[in-house]
C-alpha positions in Angstrom: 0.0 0.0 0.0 2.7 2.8 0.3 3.7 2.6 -3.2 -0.3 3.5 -4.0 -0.2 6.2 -1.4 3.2 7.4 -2.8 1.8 7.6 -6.1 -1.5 9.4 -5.3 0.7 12.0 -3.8 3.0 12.6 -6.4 -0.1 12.3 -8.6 -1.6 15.3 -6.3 1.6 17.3 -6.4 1.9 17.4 -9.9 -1.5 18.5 -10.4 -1.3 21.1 -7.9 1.8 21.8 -9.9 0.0 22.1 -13.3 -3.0 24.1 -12.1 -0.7 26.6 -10.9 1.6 26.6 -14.3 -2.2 27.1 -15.9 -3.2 29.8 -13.3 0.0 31.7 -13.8 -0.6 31.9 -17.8 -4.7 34.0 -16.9 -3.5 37.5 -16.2 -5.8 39.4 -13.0 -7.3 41.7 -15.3 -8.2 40.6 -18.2 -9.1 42.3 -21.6 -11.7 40.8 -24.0 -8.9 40.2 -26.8 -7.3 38.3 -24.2 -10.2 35.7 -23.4 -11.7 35.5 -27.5 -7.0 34.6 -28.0 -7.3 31.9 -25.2 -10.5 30.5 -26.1 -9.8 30.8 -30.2 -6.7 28.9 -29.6 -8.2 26.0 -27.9 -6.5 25.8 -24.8 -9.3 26.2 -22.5 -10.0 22.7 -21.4 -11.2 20.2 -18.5 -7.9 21.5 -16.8 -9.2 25.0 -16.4 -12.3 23.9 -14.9 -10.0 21.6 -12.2 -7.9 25.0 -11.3 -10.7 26.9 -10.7 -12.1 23.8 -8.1 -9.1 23.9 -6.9 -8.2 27.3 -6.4 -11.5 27.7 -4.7 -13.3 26.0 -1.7 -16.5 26.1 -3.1 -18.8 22.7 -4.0 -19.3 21.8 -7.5 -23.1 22.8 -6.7 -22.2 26.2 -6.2 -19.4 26.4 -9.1 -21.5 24.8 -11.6 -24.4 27.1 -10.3 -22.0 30.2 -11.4 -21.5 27.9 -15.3 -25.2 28.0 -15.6 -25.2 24.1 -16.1 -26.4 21.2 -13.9 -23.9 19.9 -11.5 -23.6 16.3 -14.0 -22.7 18.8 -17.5 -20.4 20.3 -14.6 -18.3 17.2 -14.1 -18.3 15.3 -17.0 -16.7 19.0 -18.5 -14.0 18.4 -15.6 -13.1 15.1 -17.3 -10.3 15.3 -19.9 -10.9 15.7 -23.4 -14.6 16.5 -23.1 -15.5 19.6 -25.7 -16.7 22.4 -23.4 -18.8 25.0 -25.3 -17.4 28.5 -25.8 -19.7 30.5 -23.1 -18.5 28.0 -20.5 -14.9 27.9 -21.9 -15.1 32.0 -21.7 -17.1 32.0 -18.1 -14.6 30.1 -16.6 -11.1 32.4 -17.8 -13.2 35.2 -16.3 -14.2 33.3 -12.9 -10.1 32.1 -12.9 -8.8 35.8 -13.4 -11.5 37.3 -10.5 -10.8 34.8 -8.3 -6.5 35.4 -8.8 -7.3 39.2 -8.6 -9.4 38.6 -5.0 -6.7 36.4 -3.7 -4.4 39.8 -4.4 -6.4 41.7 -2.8 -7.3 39.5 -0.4 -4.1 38.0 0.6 -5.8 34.3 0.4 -8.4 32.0 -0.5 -10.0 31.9 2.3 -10.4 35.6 3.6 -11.8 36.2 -0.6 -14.4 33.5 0.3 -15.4 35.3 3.4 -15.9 38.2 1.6 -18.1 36.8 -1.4 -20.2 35.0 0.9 -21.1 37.5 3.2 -23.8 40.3 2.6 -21.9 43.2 1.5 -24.1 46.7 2.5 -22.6 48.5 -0.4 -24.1 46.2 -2.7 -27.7 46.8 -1.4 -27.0 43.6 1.4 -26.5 41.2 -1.8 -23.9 38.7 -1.6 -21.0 39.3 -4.1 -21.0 35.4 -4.8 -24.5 36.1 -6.2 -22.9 37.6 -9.3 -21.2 35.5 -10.7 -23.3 33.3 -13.1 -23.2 36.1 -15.9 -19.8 37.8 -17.2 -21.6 41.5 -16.4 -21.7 40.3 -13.0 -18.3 38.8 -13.0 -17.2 42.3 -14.2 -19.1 44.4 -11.8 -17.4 42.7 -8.8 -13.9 42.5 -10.6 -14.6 46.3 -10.4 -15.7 46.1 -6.6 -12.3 44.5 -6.0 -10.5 47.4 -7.7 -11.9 50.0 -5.8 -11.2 48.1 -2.9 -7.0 48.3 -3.8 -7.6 51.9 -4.5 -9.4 52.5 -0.9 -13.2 52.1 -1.8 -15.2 50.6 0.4 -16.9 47.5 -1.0 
């Protein structure tokens, strides 16, 4: 048994070590050329979808909630070499690049998650997590975070 426990750790470290090679190629803020180049050039693939579970806490309810699919398209999209339609492939760059650019300004995962769970008074008592199924949304609290480095309260 410790060679199969040896391997699912190296297995898990070299994962880990490939989401984050993936995470460090989505820039924090994002330009639309930039997403239409990444998603044009077919790069965007099950992997993305596994570095944003894994950059994240949250369930795949809640993650395939933001995809607007059901939690089964959700997963079989997480599996390799499964075609992943465009608004999905685009969705998640955007969801990558907010949650890197929360994490900034942040200083971790877990303080970002905090912060998008929990009703937020300057956005009429609406949790920022509530945005995030559209790319407006995704946007609009991309913004919130901005303000927030320049000293706005949000």
């Amino acid at each position: 048994m410790p060679f199969i426990k040896g391997n699912l750790l190296s297995s898990k470290m070299e994962q880990k070590a490939e989401n984050q090679l993936l995470l460090d190629t989505i820039p924090v803020y994002l330009r639309a050329a930039d997403v239409l180049t990444l998603i044009s050039s077919g790069v965007v693939n099950s992997s993305y979808l596994a570095a944003l579970k894994n950059l994240t806490n949250f369930s795949d309810e809640i993650i395939s909630n933001w995809l607007n699919i059901n939690v089964k398209t959700y997963r079989s999209y997480k599996k390799p070499k499964t075609a992943i339609k465009a608004d999905i492939q685009e969705h998640t760059v955007m969801l990558l690049a907010l949650m890197k650019h929360g994490i900034e300004v942040f200083g971790s995962n877990e303080e970002l998650e905090k912060w998008l769970q929990a009703e937020n008074f300057q956005l009429g008592k609406t949790k920022p997590i509530d945005y995030l199924n559209t790319i407006s949304g995704i946007k609009f609290i991309d913004d919130r975070l901005t303000g927030m480095e320049y000293g706005d309260n949000a």
